[in-house]
C-alpha positions as CSV (number, residue, x, y, z in Angstrom):
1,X,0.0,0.0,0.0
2,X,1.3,3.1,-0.9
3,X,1.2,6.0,1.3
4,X,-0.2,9.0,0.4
5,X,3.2,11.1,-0.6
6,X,4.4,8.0,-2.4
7,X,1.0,8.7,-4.6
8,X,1.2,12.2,-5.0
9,X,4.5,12.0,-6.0
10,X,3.8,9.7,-8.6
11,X,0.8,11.7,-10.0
12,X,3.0,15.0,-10.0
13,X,4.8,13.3,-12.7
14,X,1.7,13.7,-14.9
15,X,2.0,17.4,-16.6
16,X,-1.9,17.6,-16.6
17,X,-2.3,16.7,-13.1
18,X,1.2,18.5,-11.8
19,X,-1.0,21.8,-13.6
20,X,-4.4,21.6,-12.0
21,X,-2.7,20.4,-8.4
22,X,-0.6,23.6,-8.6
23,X,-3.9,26.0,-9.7
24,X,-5.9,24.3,-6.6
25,X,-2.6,24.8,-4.5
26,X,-2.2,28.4,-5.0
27,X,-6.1,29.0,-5.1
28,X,-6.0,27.1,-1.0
29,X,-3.8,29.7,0.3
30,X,-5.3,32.8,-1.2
31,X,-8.7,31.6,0.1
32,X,-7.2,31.0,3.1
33,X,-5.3,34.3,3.3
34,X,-8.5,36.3,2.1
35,X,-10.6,34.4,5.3
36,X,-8.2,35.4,7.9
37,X,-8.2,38.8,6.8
38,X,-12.1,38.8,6.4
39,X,-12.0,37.5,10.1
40,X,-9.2,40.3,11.5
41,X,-10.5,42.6,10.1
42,X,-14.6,42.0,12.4
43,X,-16.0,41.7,8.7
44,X,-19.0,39.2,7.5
45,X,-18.8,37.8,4.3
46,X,-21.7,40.3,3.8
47,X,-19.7,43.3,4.8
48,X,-17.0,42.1,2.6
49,X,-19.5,41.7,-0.4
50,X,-21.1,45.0,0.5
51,X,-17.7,47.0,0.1
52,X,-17.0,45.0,-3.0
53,X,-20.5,45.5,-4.8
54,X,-21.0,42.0,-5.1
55,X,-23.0,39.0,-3.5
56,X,-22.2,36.8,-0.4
57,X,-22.0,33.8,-2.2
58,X,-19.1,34.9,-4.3
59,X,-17.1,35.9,-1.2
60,X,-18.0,32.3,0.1
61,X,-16.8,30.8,-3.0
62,X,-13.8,32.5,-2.8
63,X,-13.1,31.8,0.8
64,X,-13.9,28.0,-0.4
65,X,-11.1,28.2,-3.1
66,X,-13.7,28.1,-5.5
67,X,-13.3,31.0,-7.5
68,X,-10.3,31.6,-9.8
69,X,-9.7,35.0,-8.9
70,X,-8.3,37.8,-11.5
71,X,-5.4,40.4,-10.1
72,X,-8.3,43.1,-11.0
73,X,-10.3,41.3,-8.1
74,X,-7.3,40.4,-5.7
75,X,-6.9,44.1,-6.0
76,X,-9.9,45.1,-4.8
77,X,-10.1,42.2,-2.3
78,X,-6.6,43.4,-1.1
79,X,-8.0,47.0,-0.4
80,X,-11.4,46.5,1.4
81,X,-9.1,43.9,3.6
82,X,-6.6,47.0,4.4
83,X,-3.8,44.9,2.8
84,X,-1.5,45.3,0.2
85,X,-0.8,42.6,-2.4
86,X,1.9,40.7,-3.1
87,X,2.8,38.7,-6.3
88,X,6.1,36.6,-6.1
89,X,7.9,34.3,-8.6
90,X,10.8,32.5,-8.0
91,X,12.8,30.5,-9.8
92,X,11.7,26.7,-10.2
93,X,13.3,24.1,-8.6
């Protein structure tokens, strides 16, 4: 039985599957990121949508990691939050 990093590691060597783990990945931590904030900050979901101009639900689906966000909409996100936002690449491993 294999355990669950042996598996991953063998899927990783699949381009298609390396991709979309990656997306998901990065998508985790910005929803994560973007909740915490939400939270520090004393605001609902609702108060966060309100200051966006937008629903609940998309605020939920972005907290969710549902919602592949454009740097138009991290932006925005980033300034109702209070925050500044930070784009990083470095070089691959």
């Amino acid at each position: 039985m294999k355990t669950l990093n042996e598996f991953l590691d063998e899927q990783m060597k699949n381009p298609e599957f390396k991709k979309h783990y990656e997306i998901e990945t990065i998508l985790q931590e910005i929803a994560l990121k973007i909740a915490k904030l939400r939270k520090t900050s004393g605001l609902s979901q609702q108060d966060l949508a309100e200051k966006l101009g937008t629903k609940q639900q998309v605020i939920s689906r972005i907290e969710a990691g549902n919602q592949n966000l454009s740097i138009e909409m991290l932006l925005k996100l980033s300034s109702a939050l209070g925050a500044n936002l930070k784009i990083d690449l470095e070089t691959a491993r």
